[in-house]
Steps between C-alpha positions, in 0.01 A plus 500: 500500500389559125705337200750723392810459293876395680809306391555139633728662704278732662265222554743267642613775789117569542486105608744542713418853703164351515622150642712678736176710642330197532684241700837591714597204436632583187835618446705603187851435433779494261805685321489858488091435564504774769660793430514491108170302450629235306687484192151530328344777728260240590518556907539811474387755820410176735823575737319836555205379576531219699842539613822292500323220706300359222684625155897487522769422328709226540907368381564355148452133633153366317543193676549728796175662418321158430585351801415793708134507377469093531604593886241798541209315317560202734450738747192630417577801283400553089839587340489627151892500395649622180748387255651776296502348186363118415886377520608634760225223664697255420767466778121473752404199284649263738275656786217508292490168405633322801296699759297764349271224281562209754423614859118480450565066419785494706303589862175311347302856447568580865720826393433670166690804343271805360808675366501669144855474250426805298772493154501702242548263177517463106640766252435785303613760687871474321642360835877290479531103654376434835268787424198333282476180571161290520518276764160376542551156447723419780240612721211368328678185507566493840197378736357674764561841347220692307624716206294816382593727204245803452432675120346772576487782809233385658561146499856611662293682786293209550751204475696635719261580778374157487820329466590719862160387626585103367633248806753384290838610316401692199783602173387798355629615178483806386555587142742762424407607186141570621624709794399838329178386321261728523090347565182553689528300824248481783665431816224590728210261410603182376437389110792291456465099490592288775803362590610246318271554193574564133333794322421514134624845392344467181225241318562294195408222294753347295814495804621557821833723552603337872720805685621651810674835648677629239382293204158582559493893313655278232262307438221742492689645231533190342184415516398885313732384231337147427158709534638700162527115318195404611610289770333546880695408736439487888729575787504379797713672824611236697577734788611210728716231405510275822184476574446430111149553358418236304143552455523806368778383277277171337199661481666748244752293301168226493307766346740686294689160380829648437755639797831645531675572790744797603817588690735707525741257691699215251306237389654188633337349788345814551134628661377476148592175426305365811191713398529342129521148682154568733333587185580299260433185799145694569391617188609218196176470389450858395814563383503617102842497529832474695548739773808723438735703762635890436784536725841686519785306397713220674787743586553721784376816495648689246677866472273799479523545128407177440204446745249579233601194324473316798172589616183338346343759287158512279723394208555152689167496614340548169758228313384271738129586441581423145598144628181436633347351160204723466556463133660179433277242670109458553390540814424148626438510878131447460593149362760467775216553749266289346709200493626543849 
């Protein structure tokens, strides 16, 4: 199949017609995932195409659903389950940490669980509480779970496929906001990166913008705006946060010298914060100066008029660019290096 141009969404139900067709094995289920196609459209047409046995619909009971898929995957099926909206996962978290992440360590790798937690997560769409929340941290701060967050269609496509192909529990969050983005995706002959890689979505010199799902078309347009002062920054799509790449991650912020990191989620003890922590550890040496954090705020998610405060924006991007001392201070890693 030649490139041509989808939404995310349209990519993610391509991944999973096309895992379907593929392997039996796999099976689709959720609220209202069957005959309405998901809140989001996103399964849409599967229950006509491969019947009621392997998409359906289940009760309002995401612990329910949860524990159902931990049951078929031990059984040798590849369930891909969905939660409606990111907090709605929350009453599963108790299966998802104490068997979903554990059963792997528990039986000594003699039982593993290929099972895919698809939630929709993070804001912009003008959604109430319990509707935008961004909940990647408990997950990524959970062992034994891997946690995946696509930025663009065909990323979505091929996340998801491998995270249904990967042996192991997978949390895949999809970004709202970037349901209806429009790009040229090739979902016939692979392009896209690994699993488990970074990607730099655009080269620079002087910094590295650090984002994920939804933060990532924000930093591109950050980094456009710092372009029209002069400043080049690069960005760099994490893609995966558990397994984190931290190669791709130190060779840029070693090169570039400067780094800030994004999120949508609050900034305490957030994903961000551990990222800032790996890179500051790894890359001391080459740092020009401190690395700084763009995140939403320490509250819960706000009401619908006020999410655009809330969400991290090009205006808090570029403040924090202006924090990064281009100006004030010489540029003294050379003399770092030379005395280490």
């Amino acid at each position: 199949m030649a490139s041509m141009t989808m939404t995310m969404a349209q990519a993610l139900n391509g991944a999973l017609r096309d895992a379907l067709r593929a392997d039996e094995r796999v099976l689709v289920f959720g609220e209202d995932v069957a005959a309405l196609g998901g809140v989001f459209r996103i399964t849409d047409g599967l229950t006509e195409e491969f019947g009621e046995d392997r998409c359906f619909d289940t009760p309002l009971a995401e612990a329910g659903i949860v524990g159902l898929a931990v049951g078929m995957a031990m059984g040798g099926f590849r369930p891909v389950v969905e939660m409606q909206f990111d907090a709605f996962a929350y009453p599963a978290f108790e299966q998802i940490a104490s068997h979903v992440a554990k059963l792997r360590n528990r039986t000594r790798g003699r039982l593993s669980l290929p099972m895919v937690i698809r939630i929709p997560y993070a804001g912009g769409i003008g959604g109430v509480e319990h509707h935008c929340d961004s909940s990647e941290a408990y997950y990524a701060h959970t062992p034994g779970l891997k946690v995946v967050t696509p930025a663009t269609a065909e990323d979505a496509y091929w996340l998801l496929r491998d995270a249904i192909d990967d042996p192991d529990p997978v949390i895949f969050m999809e970004p709202k906001r970037l349901y209806w983005s429009k790009e040229e995706a090739d979902t016939g002959t692979r392009q896209a990166s690994p699993f488990g890689r970074a990607v730099v979505r655009r080269k620079g010199h002087d910094g590295t913008l650090l984002a994920y799902g939804p933060c990532v078309p924000v930093a591109m347009q950050a980094a456009t705006a710092a372009a029209e002062e002069g400043i080049s920054l690069e960005v760099v799509d994490l893609r995966t946060i558990v397994p984190f790449d931290d190669e791709t991650v130190t060779e840029s912020v070693r090169r570039t010298g400067r780094c800030i990191v994004m999120q949508e989620a609050q900034g305490f003890a957030g994903v961000a914060a551990e990222i800032t922590a790996r890179v500051q550890e790894r890359c001391f040496h080459s740092l020009a100066a401190p690395v700084l954090r763009v995140t939403g705020f320490d509250i819960p998610y706000p009401p619908p008029k006020l999410e655009h405060a809330h969400l991290p924006g090009v205006d808090r991007v570029m403040d924090a660019v202006d924090r990064l001392q281009f100006d004030d201070e010489p540029d003294v890693r050379h003399l770092v290096r030379e005395v280490s």
